[in-house]
N, CA, C and O of each residue as an XYZ file, in Angstrom:
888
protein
N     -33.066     28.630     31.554
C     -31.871     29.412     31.907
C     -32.262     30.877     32.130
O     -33.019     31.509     31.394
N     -31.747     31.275     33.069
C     -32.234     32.714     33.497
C     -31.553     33.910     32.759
O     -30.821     33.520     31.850
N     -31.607     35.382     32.926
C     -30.349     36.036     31.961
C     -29.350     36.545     32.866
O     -28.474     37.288     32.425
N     -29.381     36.282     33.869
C     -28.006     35.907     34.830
C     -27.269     34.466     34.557
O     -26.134     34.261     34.986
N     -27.746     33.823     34.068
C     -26.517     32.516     33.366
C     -26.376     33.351     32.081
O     -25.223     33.729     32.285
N     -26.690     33.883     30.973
C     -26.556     33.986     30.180
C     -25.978     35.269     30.083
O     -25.224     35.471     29.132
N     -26.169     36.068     30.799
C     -24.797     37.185     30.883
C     -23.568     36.839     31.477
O     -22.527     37.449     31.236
N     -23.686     35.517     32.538
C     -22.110     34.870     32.908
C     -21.525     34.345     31.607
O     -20.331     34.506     31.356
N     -22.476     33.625     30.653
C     -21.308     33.037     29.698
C     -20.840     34.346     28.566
O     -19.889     34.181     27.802
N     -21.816     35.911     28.593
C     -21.113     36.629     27.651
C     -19.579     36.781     28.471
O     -18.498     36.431     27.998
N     -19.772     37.307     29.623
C     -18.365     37.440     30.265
C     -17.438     36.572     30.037
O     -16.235     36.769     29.864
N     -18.051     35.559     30.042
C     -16.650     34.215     30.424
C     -16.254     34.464     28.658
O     -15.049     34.684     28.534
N     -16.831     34.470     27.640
C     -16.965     34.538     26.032
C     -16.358     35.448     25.580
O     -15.748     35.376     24.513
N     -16.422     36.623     26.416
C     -15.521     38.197     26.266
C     -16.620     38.977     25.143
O     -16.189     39.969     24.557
N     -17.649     38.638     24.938
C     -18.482     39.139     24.305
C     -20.234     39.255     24.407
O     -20.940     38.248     24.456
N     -20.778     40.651     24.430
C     -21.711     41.236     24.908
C     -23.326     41.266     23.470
O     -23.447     42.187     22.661
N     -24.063     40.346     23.527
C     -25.089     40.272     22.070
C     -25.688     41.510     22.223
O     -26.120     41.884     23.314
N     -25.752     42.247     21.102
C     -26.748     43.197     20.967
C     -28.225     42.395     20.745
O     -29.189     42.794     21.399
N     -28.355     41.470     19.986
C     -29.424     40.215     20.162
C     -29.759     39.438     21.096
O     -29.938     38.334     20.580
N     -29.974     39.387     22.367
C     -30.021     38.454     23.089
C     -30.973     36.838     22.537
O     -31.071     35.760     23.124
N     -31.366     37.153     21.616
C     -32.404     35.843     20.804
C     -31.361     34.981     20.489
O     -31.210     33.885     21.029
N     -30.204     35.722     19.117
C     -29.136     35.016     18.995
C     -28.364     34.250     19.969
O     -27.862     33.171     19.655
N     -28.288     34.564     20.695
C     -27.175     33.518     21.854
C     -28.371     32.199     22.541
O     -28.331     30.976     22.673
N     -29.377     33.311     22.846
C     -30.384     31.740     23.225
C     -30.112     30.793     22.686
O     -29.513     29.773     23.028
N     -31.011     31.442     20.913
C     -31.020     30.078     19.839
C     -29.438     29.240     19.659
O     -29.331     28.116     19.170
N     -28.618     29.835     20.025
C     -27.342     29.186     19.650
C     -26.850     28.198     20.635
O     -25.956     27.363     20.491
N     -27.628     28.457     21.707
C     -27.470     27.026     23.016
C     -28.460     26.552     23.043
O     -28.695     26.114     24.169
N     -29.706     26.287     21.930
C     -30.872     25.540     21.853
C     -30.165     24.506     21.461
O     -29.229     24.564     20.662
N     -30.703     23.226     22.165
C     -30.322     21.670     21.245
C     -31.436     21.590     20.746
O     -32.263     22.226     21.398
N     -31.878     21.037     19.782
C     -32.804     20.308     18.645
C     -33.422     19.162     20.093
O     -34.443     18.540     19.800
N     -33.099     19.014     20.913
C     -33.805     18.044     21.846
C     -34.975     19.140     22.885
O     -36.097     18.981     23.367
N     -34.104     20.098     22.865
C     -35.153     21.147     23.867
C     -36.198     21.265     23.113
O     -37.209     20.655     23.459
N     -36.228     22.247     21.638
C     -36.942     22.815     21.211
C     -36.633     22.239     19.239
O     -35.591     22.380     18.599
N     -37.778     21.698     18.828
C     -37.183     21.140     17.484
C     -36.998     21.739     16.443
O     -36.352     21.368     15.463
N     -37.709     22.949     16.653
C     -38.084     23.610     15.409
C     -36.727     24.998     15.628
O     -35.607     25.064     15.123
N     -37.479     26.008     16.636
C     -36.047     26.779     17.312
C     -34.579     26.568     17.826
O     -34.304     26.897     18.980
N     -33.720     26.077     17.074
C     -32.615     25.407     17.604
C     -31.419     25.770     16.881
O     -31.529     26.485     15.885
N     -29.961     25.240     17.379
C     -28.961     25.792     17.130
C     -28.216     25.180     15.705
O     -27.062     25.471     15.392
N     -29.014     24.369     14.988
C     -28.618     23.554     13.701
C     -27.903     24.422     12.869
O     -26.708     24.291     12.604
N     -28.867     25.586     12.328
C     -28.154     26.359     10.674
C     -27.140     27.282     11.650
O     -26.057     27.770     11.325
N     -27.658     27.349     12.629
C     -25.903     28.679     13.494
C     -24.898     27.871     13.832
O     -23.920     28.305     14.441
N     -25.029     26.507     13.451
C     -24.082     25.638     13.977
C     -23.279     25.343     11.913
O     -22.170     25.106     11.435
N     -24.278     25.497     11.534
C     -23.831     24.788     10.018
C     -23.186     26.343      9.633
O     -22.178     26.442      8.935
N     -23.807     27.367     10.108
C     -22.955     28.434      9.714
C     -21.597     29.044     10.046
O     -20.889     29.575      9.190
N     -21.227     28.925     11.522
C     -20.345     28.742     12.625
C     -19.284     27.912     11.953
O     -18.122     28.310     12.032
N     -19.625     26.511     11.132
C     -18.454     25.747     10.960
C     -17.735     26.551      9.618
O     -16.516     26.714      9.563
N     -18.564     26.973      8.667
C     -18.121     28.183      7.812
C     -17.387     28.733      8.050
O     -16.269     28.507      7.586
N     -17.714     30.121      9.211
C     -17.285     31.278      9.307
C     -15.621     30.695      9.845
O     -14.559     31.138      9.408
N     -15.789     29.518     10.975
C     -14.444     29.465     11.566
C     -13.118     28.969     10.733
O     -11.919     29.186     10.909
N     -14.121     27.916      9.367
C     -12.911     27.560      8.647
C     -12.354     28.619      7.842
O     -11.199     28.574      7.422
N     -13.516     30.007      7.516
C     -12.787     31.058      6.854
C     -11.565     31.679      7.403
O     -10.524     31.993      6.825
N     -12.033     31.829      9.087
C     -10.771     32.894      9.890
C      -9.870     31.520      9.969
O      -8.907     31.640      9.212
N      -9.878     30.443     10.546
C      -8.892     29.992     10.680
C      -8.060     29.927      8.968
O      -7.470     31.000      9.095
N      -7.845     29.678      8.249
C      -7.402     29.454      6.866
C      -7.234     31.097      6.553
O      -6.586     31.411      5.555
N      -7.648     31.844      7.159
C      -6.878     33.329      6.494
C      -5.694     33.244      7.862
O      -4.954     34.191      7.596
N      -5.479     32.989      8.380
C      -4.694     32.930      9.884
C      -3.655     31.842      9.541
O      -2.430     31.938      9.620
N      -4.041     31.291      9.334
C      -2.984     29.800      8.816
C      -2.013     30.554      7.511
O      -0.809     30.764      7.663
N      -2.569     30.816      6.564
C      -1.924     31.972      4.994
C      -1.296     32.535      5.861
O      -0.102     32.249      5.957
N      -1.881     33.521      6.784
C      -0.523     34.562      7.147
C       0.318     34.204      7.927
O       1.446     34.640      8.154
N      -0.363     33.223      8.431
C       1.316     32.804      9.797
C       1.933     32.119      9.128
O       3.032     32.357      9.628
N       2.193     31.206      8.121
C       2.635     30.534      7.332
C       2.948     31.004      5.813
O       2.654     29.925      5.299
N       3.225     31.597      5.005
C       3.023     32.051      4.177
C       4.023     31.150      2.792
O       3.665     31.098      1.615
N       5.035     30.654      3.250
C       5.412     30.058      2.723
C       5.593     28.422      2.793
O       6.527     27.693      2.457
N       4.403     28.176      3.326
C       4.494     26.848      3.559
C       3.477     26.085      2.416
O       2.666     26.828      1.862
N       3.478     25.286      2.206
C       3.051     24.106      0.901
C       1.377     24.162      1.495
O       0.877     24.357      2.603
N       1.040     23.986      0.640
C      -0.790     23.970      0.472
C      -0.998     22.177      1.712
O      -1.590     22.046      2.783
N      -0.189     21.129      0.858
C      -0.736     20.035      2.014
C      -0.237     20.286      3.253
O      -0.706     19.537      4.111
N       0.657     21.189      3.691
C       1.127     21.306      5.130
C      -0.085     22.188      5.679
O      -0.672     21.855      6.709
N      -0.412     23.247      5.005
C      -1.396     24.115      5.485
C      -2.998     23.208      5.889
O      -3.547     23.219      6.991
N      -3.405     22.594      4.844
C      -4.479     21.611      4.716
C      -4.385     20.780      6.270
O      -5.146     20.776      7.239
N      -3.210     20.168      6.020
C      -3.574     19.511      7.540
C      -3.591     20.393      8.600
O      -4.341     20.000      9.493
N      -3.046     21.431      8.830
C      -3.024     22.237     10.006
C      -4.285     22.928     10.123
O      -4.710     23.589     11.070
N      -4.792     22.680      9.053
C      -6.275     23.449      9.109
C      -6.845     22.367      9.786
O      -7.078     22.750     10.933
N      -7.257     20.952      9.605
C      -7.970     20.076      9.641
C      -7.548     19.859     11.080
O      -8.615     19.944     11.688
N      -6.587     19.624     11.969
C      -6.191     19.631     13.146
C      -7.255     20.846     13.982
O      -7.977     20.644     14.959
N      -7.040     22.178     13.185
C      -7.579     23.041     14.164
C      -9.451     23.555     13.904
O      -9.941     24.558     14.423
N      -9.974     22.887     13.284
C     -11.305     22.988     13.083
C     -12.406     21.503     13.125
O     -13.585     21.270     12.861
N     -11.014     20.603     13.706
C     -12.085     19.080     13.778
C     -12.553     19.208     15.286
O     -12.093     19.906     16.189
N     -13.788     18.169     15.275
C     -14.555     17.900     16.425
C     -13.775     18.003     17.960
O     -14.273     18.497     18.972
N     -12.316     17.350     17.826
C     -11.046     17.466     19.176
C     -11.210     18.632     19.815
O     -11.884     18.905     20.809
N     -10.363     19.439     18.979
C     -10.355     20.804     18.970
C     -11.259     21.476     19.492
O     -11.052     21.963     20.604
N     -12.626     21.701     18.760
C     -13.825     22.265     18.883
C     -14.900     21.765     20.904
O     -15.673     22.363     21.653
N     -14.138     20.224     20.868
C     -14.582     20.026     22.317
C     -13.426     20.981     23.418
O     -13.478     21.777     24.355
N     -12.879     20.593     22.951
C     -11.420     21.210     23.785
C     -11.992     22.578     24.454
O     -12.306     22.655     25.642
N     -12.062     23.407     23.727
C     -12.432     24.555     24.137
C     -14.217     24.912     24.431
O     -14.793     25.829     25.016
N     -14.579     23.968     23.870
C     -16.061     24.135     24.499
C     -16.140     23.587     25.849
O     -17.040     24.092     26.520
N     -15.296     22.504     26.551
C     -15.108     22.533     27.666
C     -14.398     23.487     28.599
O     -14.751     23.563     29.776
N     -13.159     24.402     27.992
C     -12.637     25.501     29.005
C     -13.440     26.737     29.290
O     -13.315     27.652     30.104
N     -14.330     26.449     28.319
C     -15.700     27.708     28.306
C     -16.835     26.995     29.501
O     -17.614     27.754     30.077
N     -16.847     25.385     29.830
C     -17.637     24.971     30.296
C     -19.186     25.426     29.857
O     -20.093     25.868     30.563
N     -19.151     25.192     28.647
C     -20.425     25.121     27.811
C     -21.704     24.238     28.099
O     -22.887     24.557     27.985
N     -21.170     23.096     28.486
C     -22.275     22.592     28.672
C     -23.346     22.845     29.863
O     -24.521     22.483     29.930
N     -22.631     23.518     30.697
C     -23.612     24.560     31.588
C     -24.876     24.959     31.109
O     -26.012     24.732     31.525
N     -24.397     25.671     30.040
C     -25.487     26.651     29.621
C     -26.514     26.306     28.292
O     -27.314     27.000     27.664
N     -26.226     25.359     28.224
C     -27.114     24.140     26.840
C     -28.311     24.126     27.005
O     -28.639     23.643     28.089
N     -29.276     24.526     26.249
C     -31.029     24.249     26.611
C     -30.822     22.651     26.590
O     -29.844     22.569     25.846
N     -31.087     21.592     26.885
C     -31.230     20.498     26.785
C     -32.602     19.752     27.045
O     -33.336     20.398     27.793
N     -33.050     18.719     26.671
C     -34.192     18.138     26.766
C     -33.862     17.213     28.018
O     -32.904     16.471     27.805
N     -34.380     17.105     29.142
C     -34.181     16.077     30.297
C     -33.971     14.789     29.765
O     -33.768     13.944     30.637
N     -33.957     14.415     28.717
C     -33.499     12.827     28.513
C     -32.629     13.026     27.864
O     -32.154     11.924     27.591
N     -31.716     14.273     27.114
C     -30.480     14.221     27.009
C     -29.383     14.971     28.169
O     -28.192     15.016     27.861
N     -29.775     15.471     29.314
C     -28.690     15.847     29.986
C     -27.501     15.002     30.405
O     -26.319     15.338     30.330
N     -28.218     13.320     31.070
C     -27.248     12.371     31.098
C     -26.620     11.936     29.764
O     -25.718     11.114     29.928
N     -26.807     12.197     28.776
C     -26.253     11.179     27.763
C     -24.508     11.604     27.726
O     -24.213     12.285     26.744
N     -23.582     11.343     28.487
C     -22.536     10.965     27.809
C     -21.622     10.629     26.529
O     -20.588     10.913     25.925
N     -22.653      9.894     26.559
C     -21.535      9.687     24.728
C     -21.615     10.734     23.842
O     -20.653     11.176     23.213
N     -23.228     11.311     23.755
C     -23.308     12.160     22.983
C     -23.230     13.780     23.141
O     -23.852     14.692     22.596
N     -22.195     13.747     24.127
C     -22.374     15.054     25.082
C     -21.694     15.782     24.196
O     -22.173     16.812     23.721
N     -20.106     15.172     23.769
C     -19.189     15.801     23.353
C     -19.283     16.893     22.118
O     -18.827     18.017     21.904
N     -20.482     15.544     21.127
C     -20.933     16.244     19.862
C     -21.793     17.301     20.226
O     -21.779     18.193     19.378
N     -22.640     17.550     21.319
C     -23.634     18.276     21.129
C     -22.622     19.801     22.078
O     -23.187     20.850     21.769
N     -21.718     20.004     22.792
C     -20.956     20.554     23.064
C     -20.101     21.492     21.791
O     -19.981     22.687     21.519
N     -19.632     20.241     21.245
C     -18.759     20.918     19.770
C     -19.574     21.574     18.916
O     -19.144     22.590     18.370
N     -20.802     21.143     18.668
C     -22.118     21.802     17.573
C     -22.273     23.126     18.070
O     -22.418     24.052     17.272
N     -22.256     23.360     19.546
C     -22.725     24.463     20.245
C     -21.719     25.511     20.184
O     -21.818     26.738     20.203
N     -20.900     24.860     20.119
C     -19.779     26.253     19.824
C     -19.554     26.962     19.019
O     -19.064     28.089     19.097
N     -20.016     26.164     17.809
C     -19.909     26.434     16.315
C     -21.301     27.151     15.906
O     -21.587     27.777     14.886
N     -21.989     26.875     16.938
C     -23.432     27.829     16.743
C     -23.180     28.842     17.242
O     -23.777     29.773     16.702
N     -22.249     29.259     18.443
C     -22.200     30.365     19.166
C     -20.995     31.282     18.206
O     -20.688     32.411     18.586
N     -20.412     30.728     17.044
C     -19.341     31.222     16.467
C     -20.236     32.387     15.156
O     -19.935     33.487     14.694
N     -21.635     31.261     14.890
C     -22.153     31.904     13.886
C     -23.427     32.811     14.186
O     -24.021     33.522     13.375
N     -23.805     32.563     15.986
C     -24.230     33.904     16.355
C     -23.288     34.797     16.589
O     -23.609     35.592     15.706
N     -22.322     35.307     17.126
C     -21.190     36.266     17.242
C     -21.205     36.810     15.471
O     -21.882     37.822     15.292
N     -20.818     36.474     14.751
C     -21.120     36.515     13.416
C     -22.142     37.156     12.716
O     -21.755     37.780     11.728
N     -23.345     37.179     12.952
C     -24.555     37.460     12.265
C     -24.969     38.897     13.583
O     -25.688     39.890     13.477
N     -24.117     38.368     14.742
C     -24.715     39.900     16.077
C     -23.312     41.013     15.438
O     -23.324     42.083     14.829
N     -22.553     40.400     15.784
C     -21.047     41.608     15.530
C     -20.259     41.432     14.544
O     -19.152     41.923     14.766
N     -20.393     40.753     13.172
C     -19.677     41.122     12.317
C     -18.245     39.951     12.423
O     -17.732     39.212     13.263
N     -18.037     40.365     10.973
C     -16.750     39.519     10.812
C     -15.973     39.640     11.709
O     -15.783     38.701     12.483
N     -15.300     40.865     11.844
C     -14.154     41.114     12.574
C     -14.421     40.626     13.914
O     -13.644     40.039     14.667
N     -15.671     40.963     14.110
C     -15.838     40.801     15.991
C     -15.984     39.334     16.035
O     -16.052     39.050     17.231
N     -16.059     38.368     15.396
C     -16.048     37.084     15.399
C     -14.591     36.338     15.651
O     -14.240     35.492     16.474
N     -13.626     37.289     14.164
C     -12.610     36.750     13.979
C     -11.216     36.979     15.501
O     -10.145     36.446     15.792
N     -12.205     38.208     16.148
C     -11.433     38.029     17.228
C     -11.958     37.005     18.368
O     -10.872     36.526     18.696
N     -12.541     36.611     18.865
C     -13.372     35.773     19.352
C     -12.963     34.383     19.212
O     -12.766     33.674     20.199
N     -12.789     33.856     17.679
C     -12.165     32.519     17.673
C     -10.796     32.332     17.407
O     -10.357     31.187     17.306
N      -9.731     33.768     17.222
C      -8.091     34.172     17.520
C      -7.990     34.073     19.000
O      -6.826     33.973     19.389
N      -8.615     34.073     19.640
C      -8.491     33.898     21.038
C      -8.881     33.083     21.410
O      -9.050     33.424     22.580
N      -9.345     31.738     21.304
C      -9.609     31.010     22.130
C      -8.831     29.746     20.980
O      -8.749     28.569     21.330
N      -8.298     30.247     19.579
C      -7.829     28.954     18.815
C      -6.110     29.637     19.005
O      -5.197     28.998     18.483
N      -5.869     30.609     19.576
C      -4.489     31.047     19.382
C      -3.728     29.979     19.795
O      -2.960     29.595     18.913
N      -3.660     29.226     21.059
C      -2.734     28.375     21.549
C      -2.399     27.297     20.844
O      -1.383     26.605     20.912
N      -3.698     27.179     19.896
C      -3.486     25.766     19.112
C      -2.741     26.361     17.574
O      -1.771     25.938     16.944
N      -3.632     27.460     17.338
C      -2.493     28.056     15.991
C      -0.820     28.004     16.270
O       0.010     27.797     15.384
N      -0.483     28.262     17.846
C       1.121     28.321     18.169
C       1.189     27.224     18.014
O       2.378     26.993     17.790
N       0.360     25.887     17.973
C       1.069     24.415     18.450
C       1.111     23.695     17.602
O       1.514     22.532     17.648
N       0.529     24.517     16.317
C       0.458     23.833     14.965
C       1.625     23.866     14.335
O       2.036     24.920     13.848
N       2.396     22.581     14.248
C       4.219     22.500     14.540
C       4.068     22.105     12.778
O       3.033     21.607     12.335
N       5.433     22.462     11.788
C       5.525     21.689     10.894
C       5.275     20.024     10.772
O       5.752     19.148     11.493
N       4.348     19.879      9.592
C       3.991     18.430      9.417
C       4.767     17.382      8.387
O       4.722     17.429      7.158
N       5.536     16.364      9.258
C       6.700     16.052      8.205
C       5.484     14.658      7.080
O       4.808     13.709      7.478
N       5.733     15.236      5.593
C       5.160     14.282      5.197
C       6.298     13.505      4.326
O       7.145     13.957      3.556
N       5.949     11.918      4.807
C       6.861     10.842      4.471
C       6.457     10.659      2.456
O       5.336     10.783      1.963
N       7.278     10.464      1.972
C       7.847     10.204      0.431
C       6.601      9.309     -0.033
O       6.103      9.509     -1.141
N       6.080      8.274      0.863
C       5.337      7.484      0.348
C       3.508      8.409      0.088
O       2.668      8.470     -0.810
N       3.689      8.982      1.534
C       2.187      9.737      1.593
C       1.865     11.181      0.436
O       0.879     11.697     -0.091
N       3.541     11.425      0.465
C       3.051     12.432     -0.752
C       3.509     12.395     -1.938
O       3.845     13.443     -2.489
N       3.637     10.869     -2.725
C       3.376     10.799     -3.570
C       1.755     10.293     -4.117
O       1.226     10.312     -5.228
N       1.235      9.801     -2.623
C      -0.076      9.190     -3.017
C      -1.128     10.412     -3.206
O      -2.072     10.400     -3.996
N      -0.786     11.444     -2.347
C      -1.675     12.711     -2.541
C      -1.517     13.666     -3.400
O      -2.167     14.708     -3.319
N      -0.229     13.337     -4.766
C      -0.151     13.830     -5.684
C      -0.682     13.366     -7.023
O      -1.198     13.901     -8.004
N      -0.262     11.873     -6.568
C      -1.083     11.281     -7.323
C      -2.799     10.712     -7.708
O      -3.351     10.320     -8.736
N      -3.157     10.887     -6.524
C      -5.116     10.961     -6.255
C      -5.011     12.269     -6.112
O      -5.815     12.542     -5.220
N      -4.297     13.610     -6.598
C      -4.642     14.553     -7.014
C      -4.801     15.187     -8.720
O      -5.577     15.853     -9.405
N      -3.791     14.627     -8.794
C      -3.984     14.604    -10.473
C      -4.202     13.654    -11.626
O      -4.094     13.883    -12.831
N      -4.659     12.113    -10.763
C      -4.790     11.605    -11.990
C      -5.985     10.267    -11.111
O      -6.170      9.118    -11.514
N      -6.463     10.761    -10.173
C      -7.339     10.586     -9.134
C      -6.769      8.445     -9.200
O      -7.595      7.719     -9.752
N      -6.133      8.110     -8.926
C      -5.345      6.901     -9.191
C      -4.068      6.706     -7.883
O      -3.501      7.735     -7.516
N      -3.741      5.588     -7.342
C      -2.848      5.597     -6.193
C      -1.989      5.085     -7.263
O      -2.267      4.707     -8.400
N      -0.426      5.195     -6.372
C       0.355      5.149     -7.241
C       0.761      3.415     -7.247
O       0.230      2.843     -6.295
N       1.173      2.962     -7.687
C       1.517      1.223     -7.843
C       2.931      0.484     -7.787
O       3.828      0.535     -8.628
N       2.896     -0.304     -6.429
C       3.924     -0.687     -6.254
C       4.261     -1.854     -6.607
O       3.365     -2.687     -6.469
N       5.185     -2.207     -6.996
C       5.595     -3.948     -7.069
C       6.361     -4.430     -6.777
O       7.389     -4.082     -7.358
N       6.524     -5.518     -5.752
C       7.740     -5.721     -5.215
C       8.492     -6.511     -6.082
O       8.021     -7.478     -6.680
N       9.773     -6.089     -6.179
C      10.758     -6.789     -7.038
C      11.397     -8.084     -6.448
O      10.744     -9.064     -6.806
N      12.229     -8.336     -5.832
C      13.279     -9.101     -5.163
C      13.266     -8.768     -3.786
O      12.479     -7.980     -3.262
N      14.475     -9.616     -3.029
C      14.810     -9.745     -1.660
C      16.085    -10.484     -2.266
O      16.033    -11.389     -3.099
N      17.368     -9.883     -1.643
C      18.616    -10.677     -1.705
C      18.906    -10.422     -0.727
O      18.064     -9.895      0.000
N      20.457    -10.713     -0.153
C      21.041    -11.162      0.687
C      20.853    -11.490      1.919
O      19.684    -11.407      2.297
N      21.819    -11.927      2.868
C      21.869    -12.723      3.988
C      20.422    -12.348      4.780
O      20.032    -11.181      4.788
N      19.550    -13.566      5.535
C      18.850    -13.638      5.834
C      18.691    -12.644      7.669
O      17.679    -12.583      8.367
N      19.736    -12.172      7.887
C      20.103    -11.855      9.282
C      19.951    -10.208      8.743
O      19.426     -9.418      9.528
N      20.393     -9.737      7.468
C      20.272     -8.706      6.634
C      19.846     -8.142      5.678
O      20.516     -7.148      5.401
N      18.783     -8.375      4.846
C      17.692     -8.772      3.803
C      18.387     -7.307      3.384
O      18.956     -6.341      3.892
N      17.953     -7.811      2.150
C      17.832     -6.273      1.261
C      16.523     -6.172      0.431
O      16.291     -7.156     -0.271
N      15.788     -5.332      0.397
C      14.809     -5.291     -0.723
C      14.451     -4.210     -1.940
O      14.593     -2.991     -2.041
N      14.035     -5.016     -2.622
C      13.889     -3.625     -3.850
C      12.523     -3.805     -4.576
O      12.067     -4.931     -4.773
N      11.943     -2.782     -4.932
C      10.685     -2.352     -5.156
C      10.663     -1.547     -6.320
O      11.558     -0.724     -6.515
N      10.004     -1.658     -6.878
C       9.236     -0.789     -7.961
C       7.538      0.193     -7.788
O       6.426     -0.144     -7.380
N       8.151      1.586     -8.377
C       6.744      2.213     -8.106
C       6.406      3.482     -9.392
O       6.952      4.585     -9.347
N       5.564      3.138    -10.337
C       5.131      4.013    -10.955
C       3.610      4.789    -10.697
O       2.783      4.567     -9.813
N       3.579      5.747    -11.783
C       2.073      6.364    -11.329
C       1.846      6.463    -12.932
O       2.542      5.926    -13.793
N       0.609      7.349    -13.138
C       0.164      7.573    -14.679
C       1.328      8.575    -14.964
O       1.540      9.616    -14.343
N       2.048      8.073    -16.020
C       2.576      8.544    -16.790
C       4.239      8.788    -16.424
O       4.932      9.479    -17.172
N       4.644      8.322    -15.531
C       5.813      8.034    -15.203
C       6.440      6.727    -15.535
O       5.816      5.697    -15.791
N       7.871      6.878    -15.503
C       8.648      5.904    -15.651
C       8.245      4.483    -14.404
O       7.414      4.731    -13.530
N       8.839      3.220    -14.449
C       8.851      2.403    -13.155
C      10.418      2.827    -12.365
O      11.481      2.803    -12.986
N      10.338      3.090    -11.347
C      11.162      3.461    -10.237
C      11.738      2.566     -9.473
O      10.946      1.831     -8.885
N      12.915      2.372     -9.274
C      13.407      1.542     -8.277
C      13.640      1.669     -7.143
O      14.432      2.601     -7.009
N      13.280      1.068     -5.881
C      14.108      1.541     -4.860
C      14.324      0.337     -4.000
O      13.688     -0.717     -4.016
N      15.228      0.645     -3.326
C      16.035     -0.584     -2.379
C      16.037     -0.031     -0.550
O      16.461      1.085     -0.251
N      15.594     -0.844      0.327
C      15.709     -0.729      1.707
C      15.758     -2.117      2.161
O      15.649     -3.120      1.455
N      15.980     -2.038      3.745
C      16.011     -2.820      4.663
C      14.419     -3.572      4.674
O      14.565     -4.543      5.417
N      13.589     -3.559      4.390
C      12.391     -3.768      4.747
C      11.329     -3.706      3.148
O      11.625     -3.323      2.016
N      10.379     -4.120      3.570
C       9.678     -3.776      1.734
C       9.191     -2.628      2.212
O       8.481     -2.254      1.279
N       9.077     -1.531      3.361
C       8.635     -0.083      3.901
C       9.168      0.606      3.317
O       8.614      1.310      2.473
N      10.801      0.647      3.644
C      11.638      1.251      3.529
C      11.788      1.289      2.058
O      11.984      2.435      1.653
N      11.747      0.106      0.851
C      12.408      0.166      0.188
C      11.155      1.089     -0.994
O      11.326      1.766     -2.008
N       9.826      0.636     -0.150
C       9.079      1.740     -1.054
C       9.015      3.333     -0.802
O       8.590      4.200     -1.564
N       9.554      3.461      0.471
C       9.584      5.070      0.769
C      11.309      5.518     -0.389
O      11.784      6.641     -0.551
N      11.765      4.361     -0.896
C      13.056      4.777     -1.088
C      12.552      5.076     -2.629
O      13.062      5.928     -3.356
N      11.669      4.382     -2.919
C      11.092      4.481     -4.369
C      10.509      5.436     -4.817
O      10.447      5.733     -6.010
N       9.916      6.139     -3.718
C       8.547      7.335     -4.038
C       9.703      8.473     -3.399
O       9.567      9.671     -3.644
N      10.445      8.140     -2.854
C      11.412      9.902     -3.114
C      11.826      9.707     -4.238
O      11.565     10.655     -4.978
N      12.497      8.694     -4.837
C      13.366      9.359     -6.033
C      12.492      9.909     -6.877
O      12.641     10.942     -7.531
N      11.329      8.994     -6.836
C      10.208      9.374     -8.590
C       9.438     10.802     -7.876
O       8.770     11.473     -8.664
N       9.512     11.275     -6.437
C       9.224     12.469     -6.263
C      10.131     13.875     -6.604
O       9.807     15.061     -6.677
N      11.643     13.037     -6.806
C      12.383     14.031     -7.052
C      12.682     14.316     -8.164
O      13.156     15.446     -8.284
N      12.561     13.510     -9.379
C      12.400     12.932    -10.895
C      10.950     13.793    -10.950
O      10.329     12.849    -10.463
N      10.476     14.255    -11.039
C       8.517     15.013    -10.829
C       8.778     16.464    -10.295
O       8.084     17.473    -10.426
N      10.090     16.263     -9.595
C       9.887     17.767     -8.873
C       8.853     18.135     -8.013
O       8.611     19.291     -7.666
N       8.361     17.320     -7.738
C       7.045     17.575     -6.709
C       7.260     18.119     -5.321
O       6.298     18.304     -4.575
């Protein structure tokens, strides 16, 4: 790669290396070069981004519940994500690659997403926190706007309260099924460590356990 590709991607990046080594090594694949490559700027990169994203998530959210935040984090720092925008950057342009991985397909995506996350933790180690944290506010902003409240159903968060504090799922048992066969009714039982057994009744044995794990969620205060 010449340093006319590599001053097109500072432009397209919005950012200028005082290192020019750093940005190389950070589009080295481990296939070009084995030893010089983008591995620990990639293992560092996934760091730095879960720090800014998760101080960004706290403030735009501030009153929102730790598991709502958790998933919105995990949405905006998984592999999806991370291709997403390594393709609007058209990254893979500028990849040192080894000639027997340029065709590979399947494994394009990962080695795309790694690269970004290397280029997150050269920006990082060339310009500093701040100059980083603007860098991945701009290119994760659209997805921070799209990160919509996450409705979690009665059943899922009693199980993540419960493999949180007593590392144990919670236990259901189905009780009965009465009436008319055109109209079933069902009822269920669901305790955890150290709770009462809970009843609940629905249309379905789904229903009648989501009906079970709200009440004993609301009995918990959880």
């Amino acid at each position: 790669m010449t340093k006319k590709n590599l001053k097109e991607l500072e432009l397209i990046i919005k950012y200028n290396f005082k290192n020019k080594h750093l940005l190389h090594k950070a589009l080295t694949h481990k296939s070009y070069d084995n030893k010089n490559n983008n591995e620990k700027l990639e293992f560092l990169g996934d760091r730095v981004l879960g720090l800014i994203i998760s101080k960004k998530l706290l403030e735009k959210y501030p009153n929102e519940k730790e598991g709502i935040i958790d998933k919105k984090y995990a949405n905006l720092v998984n592999k999806k994500t991370c291709i997403e925008i390594a393709k609007k950057i058209d990254l893979k342009k500028y990849i040192y690659l080894a000639p027997s991985h340029k065709n590979l397909e399947r494994s394009s995506d990962k080695i795309i997403s790694d690269c970004l996350e290397a280029i997150v933790g050269a920006i990082y180690l060339d310009g500093g926190l701040k100059t980083v944290e603007r860098f991945i506010l701009f290119y994760w902003e659209n997805y921070i706007d799209k990160s919509v409240i996450t409705i979690i159903d009665s059943k899922t968060k009693l199980q993540e309260y419960s493999l949180k504090k007593f590392k144990k799922l919670p236990k259901y048992t189905f009780f009965k099924k009465s009436g008319p066969q055109h109209k079933p009714i069902f009822r269920t039982e669901v305790e955890i460590t150290d709770s009462k057994k809970i009843t609940g009744i629905g249309t379905s044995k789904k229903n009648a356990q989501q009906n079970a794990a709200s009440k004993l969620i609301k009995i918990l205060n959880i």
